[in-house]
Phi, psi and omega in degrees: 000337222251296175324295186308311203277003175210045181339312194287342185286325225273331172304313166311307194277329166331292182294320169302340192261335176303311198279311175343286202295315199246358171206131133319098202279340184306130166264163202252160167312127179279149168284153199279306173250155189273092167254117154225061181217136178224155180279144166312351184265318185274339166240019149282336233244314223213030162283163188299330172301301159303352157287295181254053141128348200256141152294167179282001146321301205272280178328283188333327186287299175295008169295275126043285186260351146286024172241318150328289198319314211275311189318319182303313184328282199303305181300327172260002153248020157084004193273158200287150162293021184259327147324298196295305194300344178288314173330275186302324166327293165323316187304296236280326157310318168299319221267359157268355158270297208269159168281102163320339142321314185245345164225150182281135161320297178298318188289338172300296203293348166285305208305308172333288187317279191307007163272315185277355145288344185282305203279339163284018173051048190238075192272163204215120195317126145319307162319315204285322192295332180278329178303295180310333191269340197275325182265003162255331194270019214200013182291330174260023152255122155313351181257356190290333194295340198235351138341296183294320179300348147314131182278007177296289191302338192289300223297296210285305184294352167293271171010295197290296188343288176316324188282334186311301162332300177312307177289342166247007134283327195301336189269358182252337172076039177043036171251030210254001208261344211251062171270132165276132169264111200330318253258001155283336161282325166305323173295331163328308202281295214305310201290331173262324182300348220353083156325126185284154175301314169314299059069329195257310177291335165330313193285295183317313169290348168266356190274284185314340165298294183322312195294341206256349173236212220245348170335315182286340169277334207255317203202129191293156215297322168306345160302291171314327176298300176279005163276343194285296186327287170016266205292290161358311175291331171241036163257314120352330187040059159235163181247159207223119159084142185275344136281168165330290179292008209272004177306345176292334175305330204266334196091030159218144169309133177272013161284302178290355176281327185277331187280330184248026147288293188284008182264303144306347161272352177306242217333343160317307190265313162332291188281346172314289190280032163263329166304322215266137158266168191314173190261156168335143155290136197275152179344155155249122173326135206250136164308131187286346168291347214263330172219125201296308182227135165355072179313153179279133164329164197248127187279144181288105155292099223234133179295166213260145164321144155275192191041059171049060196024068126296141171308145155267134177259136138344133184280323184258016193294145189275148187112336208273020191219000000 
């Protein structure tokens, strides 16, 4: 009865044992310089999830599914997709300080969004981000949608949200707020280049890919930009730019251009085949009275390229330069 007779206390201590549990309250060392671009070695080799215990294997799936989370989030709360993509950026940046281990993934991607709306000056009601993020991630209970209108259930997942919010500035030196995204360099790049519409959409759908992996950790957004046309451009078999040479116009190498070139079809490929399903089993021998004539092999229906089906092409193949 004593319980009952005090909801908010019995919510307070709910919560205070919720946030333990789903966030690392330690605060982390601020980096000494605001580095957030890393070699492919410190994050496959040495992110803070590997020390306790998860593989790159494992992390990837959870990259993988907060960056899914946030597209529904952001997509049921109506937000521009510069958002969302700002969003995963922040995810993707914590998760080179802090552990997947130690903080749930869903509650960082929500704090991301409603973070990355203060910062892209796009604001976006808090009641609502906590209503949205609570029915998807609870989406197979049917009572979840009129549950958070509890003020108990509200009180306590507003709460776990906000601390999340604490923690990745505190964990950020509050410089997680200054994010950049290709995709003002790209309109640039598409815009000197005067880019076919096929060609401008093409680059743009790879830039929402691109943003969904570790590219954004590896390399800066004029990069990223001007390899996506590129690669978008020998995919297109179009020419781009009145020279050869012309990614040097951009402030980029054609070494670094080629380094990240091969990093998007790995990933091309990576995910192709995670996609693809297994292959058919094989036949069982047929009586040879049973068949009047030779059957033709059975075609591998094989699901469409990813990253908006495009083929993968060789990265050194002639021509693609």
């Amino acid at each position: 009865m004593g319980e009952e007779q005090h909801p908010r206390k019995r919510s307070r201590q709910h919560f205070e044992a919720e946030e333990a549990r789903h966030l690392s309250l330690t605060k982390s060392p601020q980096c000494e310089t605001a580095k957030w671009y890393f070699s492919k070695e410190e994050i496959e080799r040495f992110s803070p999830s590997r020390k306790d215990g998860i593989d790159l294997a494992k992390e990837s799936f959870l990259r993988s599914s907060y960056c899914t989370f946030l597209q529904r989030l952001g997509m049921k709360l109506h937000v521009s997709q510069v958002i969302i993509g700002c969003a995963m950026v922040m995810c993707h940046r914590f998760y080179m300080r802090q552990s997947h281990a130690k903080n749930d993934w869903q509650t960082i991607a929500t704090s991301s969004l409603f973070l990355a709306c203060k910062a892209e000056d796009e604001p976006c009601q808090l009641s609502s981000v906590v209503v949205a993020s609570y029915e998807i991630i609870y989406e197979w209970d049917p009572s979840a949608s009129m549950r958070i209108h509890q003020t108990e259930y509200y009180h306590e997942f507003k709460e776990l949200i906000l601390a999340g919010e604490r923690l990745l500035l505190d964990t950020s030196a509050f410089e997680l707020l200054d994010v950049e995204l290709p995709y003002k360099p790209l309109a640039a790049a598409l815009n000197r280049v005067n880019a076919w519409p096929d060609l401008a959409t093409a680059s743009w759908n790879f830039v929402h890919d691109w943003l969904r992996t570790t590219l954004c950790l590896q390399y800066k957004p004029h990069v990223i930009a001007t390899a996506t046309v590129h690669l978008a451009s020998t995919f297109q078999n179009a020419k781009v730019g009145s020279r050869r040479d012309w990614w040097l116009d951009f402030g980029v190498t054609t070494k670094l251009l080629k380094e990240v070139i091969q990093e998007m079809c790995m990933l091309i490929e990576v995910d192709r085949r995670r996609t693809m399903p297994p292959p058919l089993p094989p036949r069982r021998e047929l009586v040879a009275w049973a068949m009047p004539a030779p059957l033709k092999p059975p075609v591998h229906m094989a699901r469409g390229y990813p990253f908006h089906s495009y083929p993968l092409q060789p990265y050194r193949q002639p021509g693609i330069w």
